[in-house]
C-alpha positions as CSV (number, residue, x, y, z in Angstrom):
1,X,0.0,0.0,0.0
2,X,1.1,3.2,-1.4
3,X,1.9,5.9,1.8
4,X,3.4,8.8,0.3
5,X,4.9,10.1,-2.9
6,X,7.1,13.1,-4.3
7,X,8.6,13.8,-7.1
8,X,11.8,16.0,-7.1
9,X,14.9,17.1,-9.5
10,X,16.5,13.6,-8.7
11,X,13.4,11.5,-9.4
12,X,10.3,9.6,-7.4
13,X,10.4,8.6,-3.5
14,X,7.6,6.2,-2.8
15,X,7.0,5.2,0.8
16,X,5.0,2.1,0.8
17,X,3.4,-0.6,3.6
18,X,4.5,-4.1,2.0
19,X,1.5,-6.6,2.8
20,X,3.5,-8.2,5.8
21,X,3.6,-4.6,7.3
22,X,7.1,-3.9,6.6
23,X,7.3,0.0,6.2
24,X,9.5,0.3,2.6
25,X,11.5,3.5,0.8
26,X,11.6,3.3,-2.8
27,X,13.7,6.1,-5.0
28,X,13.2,5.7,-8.7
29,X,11.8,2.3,-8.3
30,X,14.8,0.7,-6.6
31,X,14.8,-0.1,-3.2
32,X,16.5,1.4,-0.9
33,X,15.4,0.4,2.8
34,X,12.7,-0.9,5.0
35,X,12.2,-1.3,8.9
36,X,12.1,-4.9,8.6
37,X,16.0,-5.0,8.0
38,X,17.9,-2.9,9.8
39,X,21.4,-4.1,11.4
40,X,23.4,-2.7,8.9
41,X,22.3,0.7,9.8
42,X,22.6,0.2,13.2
43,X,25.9,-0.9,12.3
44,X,26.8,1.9,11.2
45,X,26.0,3.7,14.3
46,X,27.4,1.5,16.6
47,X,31.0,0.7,14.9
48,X,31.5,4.8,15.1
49,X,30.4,5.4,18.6
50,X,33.1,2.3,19.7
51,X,35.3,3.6,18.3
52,X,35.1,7.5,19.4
53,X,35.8,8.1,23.0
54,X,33.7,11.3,23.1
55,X,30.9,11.4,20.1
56,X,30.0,15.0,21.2
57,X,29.5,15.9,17.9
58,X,28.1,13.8,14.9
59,X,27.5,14.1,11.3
60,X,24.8,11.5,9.6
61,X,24.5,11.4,5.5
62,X,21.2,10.5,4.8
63,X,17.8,10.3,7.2
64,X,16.6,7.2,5.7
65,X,13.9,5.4,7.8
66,X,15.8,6.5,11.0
67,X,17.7,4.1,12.1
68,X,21.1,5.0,11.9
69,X,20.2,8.0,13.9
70,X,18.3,5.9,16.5
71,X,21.7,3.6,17.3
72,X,23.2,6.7,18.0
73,X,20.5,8.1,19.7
74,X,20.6,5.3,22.1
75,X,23.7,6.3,23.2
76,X,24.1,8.6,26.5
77,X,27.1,10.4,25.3
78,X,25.9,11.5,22.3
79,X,26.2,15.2,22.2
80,X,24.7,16.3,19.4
81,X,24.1,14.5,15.4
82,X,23.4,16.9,12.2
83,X,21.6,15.0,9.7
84,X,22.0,15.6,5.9
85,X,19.1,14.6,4.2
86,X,18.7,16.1,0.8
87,X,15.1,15.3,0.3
88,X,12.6,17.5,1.8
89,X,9.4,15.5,1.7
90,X,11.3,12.5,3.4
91,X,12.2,15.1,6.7
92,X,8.6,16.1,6.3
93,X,7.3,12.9,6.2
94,X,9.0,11.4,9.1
95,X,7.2,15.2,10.6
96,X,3.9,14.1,9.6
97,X,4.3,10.3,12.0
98,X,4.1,8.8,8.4
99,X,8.0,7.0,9.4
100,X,8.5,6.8,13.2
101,X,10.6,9.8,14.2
102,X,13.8,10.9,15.6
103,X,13.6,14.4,15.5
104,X,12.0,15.4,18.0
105,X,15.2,14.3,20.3
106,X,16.6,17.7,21.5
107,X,20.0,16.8,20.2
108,X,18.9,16.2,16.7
109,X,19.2,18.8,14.1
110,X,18.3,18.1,10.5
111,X,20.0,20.4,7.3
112,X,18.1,20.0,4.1
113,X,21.0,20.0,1.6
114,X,23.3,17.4,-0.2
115,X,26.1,15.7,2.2
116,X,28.9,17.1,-0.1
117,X,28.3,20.6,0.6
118,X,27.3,20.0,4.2
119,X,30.2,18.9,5.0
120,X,32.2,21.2,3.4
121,X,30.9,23.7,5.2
122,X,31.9,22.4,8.0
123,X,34.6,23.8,10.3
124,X,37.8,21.7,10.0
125,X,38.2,19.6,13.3
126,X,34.8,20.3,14.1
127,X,32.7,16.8,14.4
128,X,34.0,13.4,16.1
129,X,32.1,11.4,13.5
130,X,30.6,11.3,9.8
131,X,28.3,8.7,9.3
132,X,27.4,7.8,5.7
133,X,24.4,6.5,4.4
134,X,23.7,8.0,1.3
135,X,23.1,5.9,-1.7
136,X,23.5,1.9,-1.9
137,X,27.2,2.4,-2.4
138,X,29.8,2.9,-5.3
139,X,28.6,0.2,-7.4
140,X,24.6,0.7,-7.2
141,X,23.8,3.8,-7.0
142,X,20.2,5.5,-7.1
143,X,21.4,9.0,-8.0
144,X,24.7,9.1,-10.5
145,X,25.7,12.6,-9.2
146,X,26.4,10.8,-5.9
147,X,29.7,8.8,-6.8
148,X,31.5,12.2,-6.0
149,X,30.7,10.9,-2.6
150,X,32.6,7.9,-2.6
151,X,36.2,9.6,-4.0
152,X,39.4,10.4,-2.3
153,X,38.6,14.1,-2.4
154,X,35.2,14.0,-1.0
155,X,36.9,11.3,1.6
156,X,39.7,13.9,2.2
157,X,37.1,16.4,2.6
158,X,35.5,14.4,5.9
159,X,39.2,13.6,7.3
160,X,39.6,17.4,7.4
161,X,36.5,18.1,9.2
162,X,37.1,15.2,11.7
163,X,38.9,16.0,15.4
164,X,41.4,14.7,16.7
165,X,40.4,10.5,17.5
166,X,37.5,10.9,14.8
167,X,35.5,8.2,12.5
168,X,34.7,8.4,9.0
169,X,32.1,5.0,8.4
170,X,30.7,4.4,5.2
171,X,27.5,1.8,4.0
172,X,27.5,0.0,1.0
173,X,25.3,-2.8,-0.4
174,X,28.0,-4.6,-2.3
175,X,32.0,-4.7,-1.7
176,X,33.9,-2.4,-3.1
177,X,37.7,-2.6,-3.6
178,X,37.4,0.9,-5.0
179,X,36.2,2.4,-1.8
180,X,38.2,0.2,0.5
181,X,41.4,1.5,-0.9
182,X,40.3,5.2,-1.3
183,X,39.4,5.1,2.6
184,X,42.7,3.7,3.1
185,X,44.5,5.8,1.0
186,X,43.1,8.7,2.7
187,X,43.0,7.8,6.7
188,X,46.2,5.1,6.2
189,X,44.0,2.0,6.6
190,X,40.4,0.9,6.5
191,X,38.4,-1.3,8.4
192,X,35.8,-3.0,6.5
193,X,33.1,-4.8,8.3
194,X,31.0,-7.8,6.3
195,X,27.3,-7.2,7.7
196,X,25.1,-10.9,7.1
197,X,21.5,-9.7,6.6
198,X,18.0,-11.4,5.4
199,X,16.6,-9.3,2.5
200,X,12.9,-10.3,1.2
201,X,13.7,-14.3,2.1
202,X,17.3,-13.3,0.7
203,X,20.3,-13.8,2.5
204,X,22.8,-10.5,1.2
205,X,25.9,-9.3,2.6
206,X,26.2,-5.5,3.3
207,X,29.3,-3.6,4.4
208,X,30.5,-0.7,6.4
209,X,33.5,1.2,5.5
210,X,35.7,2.7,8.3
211,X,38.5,4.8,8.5
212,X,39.7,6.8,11.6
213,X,41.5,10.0,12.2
């Protein structure tokens, strides 16, 4: 069952109720994400904030269905996460109760805006963690424009704006050689953890990307 639609310069978002009740985020016809399957998001979270002593500040590419921002959210030290979300109706959907929210946490802030120039707008040494959870990776992405995301100067771009003891951690549906060695080019070494997950009576392998400061 259809929930929502929006049409925007990059295409169609559909949210939809799949008929065993999984809540489900389509962009362009391709799926992206449902509620149903979510420990690679929470992955995400969760291999950043063991790895940052103090997660005062984070940075988190993409809203999504929440969940990323949850697993942080879960966290007592969290200071503060910034979400870059560059689809309006999505933030105002999750507004409306249509996806459970996260934002009305007092230490959430949401920018409407594309990661890349979030980011660069950020101070240097000014967040303890980017989170990045944009696309379905290198290799499948929804939106073309977004491989910029995945390059060493994009990746040297988030070093720069990391402090001292920071996290860059990066999702992907598929491995990606490419992105493994542009995260270690840029932070010296990367950490790349296999996720197992059941997808639609599939069994699928995601990944996380990690590099630290």
């Amino acid at each position: 069952m259809e929930l929502a639609r929006a049409v925007s310069e990059r295409g169609e978002l559909v949210l939809r109720r799949r008929d065993n009740g999984a809540l489900e985020l389509r962009v362009n016809g391709v799926f992206v994400m449902d509620d149903q399957e979510t420990s690679s998001e929470e992955l995400l979270a969760s291999a950043a904030l063991e790895t940052v002593p103090h997660p005062d500040r984070v940075l988190v590419g993409g809203l999504g269905l929440g969940y990323t921002v949850r697993a942080l959210l879960a966290d007592q030290r969290l200071g503060e996460v910034v979400v870059a979300e560059i689809e309006p109706d999505l933030v105002s959907w999750m507004r409306a109760g249509l996806i459970p929210s996260v934002l009305d946490d007092p230490r959430v802030g949401v920018v409407v805006g594309d990661v890349r120039a979030v980011v660069t707008d950020l101070p240097d040494a000014s967040v303890d963690a980017i989170l990045l959870d944009v696309d379905n990776g290198p290799d499948f992405l929804v939106y073309n424009e977004n491989s910029a995301i995945y390059t060493s100067d994009f990746l040297a771009t988030c070093h720069a704006k990391l402090r001292a003891e920071g996290v860059l951690t990066v999702w992907s549906s598929s491995a990606s050689p490419a992105l493994e060695s542009a995260v270690g080019t840029v932070f010296g070494a990367c950490d790349v953890k296999p996720v197992p997950v059941e997808l639609q009576g599939r069994s699928e392998l995601y990944y996380v990307y990690q590099g630290s400061s």
